[in-house]
C-alpha positions, 0 to 999 in steps of 0.5 A, a space after each residue: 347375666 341373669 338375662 342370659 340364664 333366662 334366656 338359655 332356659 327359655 330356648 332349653 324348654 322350646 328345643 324340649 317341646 319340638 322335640 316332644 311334638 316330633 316324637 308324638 307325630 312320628 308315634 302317630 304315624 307309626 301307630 297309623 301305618 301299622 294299623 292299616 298293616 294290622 287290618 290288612 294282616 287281620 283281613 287276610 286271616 280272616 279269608 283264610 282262617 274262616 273267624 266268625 262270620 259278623 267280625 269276618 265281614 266287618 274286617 274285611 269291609 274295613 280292609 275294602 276301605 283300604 283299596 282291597 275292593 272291585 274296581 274292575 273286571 276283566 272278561 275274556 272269551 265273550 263275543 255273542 253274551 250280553 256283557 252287562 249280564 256278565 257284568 251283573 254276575 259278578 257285582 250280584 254279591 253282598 259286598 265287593 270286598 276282594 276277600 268276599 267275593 266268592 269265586 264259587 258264587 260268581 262262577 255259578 251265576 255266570 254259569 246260569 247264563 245259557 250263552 255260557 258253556 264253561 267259566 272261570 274266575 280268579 282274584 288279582 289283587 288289589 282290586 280286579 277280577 279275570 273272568 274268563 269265558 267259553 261260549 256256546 256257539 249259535 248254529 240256527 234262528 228257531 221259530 215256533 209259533 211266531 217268536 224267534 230264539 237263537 239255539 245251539 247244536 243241542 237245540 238249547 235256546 241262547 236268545 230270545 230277545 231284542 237281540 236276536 235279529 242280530 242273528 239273521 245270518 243264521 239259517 232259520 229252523 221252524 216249526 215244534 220240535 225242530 230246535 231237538 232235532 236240530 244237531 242231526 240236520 247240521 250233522 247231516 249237512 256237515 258233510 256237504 258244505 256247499 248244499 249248507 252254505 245255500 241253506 235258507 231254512 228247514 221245516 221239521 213237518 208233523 215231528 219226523 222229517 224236514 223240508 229244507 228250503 234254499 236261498 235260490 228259492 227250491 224247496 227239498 223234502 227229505 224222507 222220515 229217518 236219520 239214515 234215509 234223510 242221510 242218503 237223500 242228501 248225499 244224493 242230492 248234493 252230487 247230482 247239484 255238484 254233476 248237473 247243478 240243480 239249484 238255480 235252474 228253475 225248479 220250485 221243489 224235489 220231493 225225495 221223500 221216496 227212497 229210490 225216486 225223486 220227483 221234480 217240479 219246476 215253477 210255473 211261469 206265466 203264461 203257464 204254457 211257455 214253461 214246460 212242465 211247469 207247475 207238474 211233477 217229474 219222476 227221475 230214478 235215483 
């Protein structure tokens, strides 16, 4: 009987221990998993009631380590723009907590990329940012004094680098002040787009006018001013549409005369079977 009694006793005290082990492990858990909540809900406050800036950063460091932090960014928009220097931007802050980063910040620094015309960027929580992009548009390869640049419309330089031979499709302007005056002559030529297509390259010559040189091989030389190169061009792209004028062996026409252009054709050799060739022919225009 007394064996018994023990016995019982000895399985009371057990059932009691379990029970005290459960309970504490469950405590425990409870206790953890509001601790994570709490630090989430302290981050959170953090971000929007703006605590002081040492406890701040330190609650939202701990709130990264609960996965609230940068793991990916998703970018849009982008075609001609080194990825790695968005890339760059992006990562360029203090710390990559999400309830760090400061959209203003990245924003800025993306925006001082000269490829970059416009951008946004927004947070998904838990741990991407969307970068999405608007890029500005090369138009031409800029040469000045041997080196190369891809520009915009403006004449705002995108590219100077290795990069740039990417580029080649592009028509070549050259020479000191060329990339200003750039829009003009892409403006000019909007109109014709058959002459633009078979651009190669123009020369902006002694800052006031432009020689436009064509991938068949002739070289056109326009008048000084907006409105006198205007004309000649308009000129010059409905006798090439009536009589067609490039690829038929001419070297140059000089328009540089309002109301004439002169004509040269290439020299062939011997220089006698060519007529004409290597003179220049006045025509009334």
């Amino acid at each position: 009987m007394s064996r018994r009694k023990k016995a019982a006793g000895s399985s009371r005290r057990s059932a009691k221990t379990t029970s005290f082990w459960t309970a504490s492990l469950r405590r425990r858990a409870v206790i953890g998993g509001g601790l994570a909540v709490t630090g989430i809900v302290l981050g959170l406050g953090v971000w929007l009631f703006d605590v002081p800036q040492r406890l701040a950063f330190g609650v939202a460091q701990g709130v990264a380590g609960l996965g609230f932090e940068v793991k990916h960014v998703k970018i849009s928009g982008v075609e001609n723009a080194p990825k790695l220097a968005i890339y760059s931007a992006v990562f360029d802050g203090r710390s990559n907590s999400m309830l760090l980063v400061d959209i203003d910040d990245v924003r800025a620094r993306l925006m001082a990329n000269p490829w970059i015309a416009e951008a946004s960027v927004a947070r998904r929580l838990p741990d991407t940012l969307d970068v999405v992009v608007r890029e500005r548009k090369p138009v031409a390869v800029w040469q000045r004094q041997g080196r190369l640049a891809v520009i915009d419309a403006e004449g705002r330089v995108l590219d100077n680098g290795e990069r740039v031979k990417r580029f080649g499709r592009l028509p070549l302007v050259v020479g000191v002040g060329a990339e200003a005056h750039a829009r003009a002559l892409f403006v000019m030529l909007a109109g014709h787009p058959d002459l633009a297509g078979q651009l190669d390259s123009a020369t902006w010559v002694g800052d006031r006018r432009w020689d436009l040189r064509f991938r068949s091989g002739e070289l056109l030389m326009l008048p000084e001013g907006d409105d006198a190169a205007v004309r000649a061009v308009s000129k010059f792209a409905t006798m090439d549409r009536n009589a067609g004028l490039l690829g038929r062996g001419f070297a140059r026409f000089d328009m540089r005369q309002e109301d004439r252009m002169y004509t040269r054709k290439l020299a062939a050799v011997p220089a006698r079977v060519a007529d004409g060739a290597g003179q220049d022919r006045g025509v009334d225009i």
